[in-house]
Every structure is written in structure tokens, then in C-alpha cells.
C-alpha positions as CSV (number, residue, x, y, z in Angstrom):
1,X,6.5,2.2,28.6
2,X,4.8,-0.7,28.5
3,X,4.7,-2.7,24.6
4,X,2.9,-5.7,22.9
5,X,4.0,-7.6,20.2
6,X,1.6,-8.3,17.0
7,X,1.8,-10.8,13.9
8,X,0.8,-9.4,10.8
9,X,1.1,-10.7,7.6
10,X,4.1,-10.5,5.3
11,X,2.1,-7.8,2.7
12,X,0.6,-6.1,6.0
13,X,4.3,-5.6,7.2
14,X,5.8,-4.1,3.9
15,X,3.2,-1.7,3.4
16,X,3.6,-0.1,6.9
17,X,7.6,-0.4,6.1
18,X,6.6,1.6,3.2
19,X,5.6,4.8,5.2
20,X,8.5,4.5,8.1
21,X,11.1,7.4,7.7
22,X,14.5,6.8,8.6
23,X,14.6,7.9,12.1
24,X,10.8,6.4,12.7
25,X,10.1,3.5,14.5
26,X,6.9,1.3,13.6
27,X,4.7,2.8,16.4
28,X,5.7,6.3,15.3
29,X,4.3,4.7,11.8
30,X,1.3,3.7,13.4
31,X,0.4,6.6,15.4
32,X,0.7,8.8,12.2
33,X,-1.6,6.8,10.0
34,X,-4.3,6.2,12.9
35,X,-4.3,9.8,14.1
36,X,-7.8,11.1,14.0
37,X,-11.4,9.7,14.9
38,X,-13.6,7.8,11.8
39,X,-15.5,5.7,11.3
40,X,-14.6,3.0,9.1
41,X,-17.9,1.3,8.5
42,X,-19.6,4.4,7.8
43,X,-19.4,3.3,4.2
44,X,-20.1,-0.1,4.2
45,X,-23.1,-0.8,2.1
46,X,-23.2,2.0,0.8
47,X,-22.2,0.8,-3.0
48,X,-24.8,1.7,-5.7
49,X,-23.0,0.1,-8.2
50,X,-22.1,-4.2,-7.5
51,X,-21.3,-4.8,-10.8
52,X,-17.4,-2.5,-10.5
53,X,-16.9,-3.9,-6.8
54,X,-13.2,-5.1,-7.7
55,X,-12.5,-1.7,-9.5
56,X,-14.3,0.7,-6.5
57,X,-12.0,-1.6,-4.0
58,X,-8.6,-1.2,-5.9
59,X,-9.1,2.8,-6.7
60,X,-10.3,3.4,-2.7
61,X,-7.1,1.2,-2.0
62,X,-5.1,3.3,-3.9
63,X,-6.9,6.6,-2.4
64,X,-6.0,5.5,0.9
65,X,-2.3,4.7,0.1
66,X,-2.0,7.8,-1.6
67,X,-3.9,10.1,1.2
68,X,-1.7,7.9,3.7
69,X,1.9,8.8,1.8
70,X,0.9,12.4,1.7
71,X,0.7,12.2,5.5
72,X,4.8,11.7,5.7
């Protein structure tokens, strides 16, 4: 099986460690959390409210790391 090696950041790399199991490798990690079609810009743009940005970004952050633990 082929492989490719990526850089990520040192933030980028502890939150992925953060959903690896014991017996899971970082692929295994990745395929879980990318598993299933969206669309990721669907939203973009789509905020009514400008003023709350840095709050709406930091409780969808958190919604996604929840919704991403829960996937373990």
C-alpha cells in the first residue's frame, strides 16, 4: 500500500492524537473523522449575525470536537 507523508502543525497534530485509540494508527484516525460526503462551504457566508463571529467560531469549534469524539 502505497503512503505519503504530510507536515501539519504542532496544534493540528495533537488534536488528531487526541481521537487515536490505542491500537489506531493516524490513517485509521483519519478515515474515521473524514468518513462521509459534505460539504464544508455550504455554510460559508451564511452568518446573520458579524458582530458574535469569535463566539459562533469557538462554539461550532467545539461542536465539531464534540460530534468528532462521539465518533470513537
Amino acid at each position: 500500500m502505497a503512503s505519503k507523508s504530510l507536515s501539519v502543525r504542532e496544534e493540528a497534530y495533537r488534536r488528531l492524537k487526541s481521537f487515536k485509540g490505542k491500537d489506531e494508527s493516524f490513517s485509521d484516525v483519519i478515515m474515521k473523522v473524514t468518513e462521509g460526503k459534505k460539504d464544508f462551504k455550504k455554510g460559508f457566508g451564511s452568518w446573520k449575525e458579524k458582530e458574535n463571529i469569535e463566539e459562533i467560531i469557538e462554539e461550532s469549534r467545539e461542536k465539531l470536537d464534540k460530534d468528532l469524539r462521539n465518533r470513537k
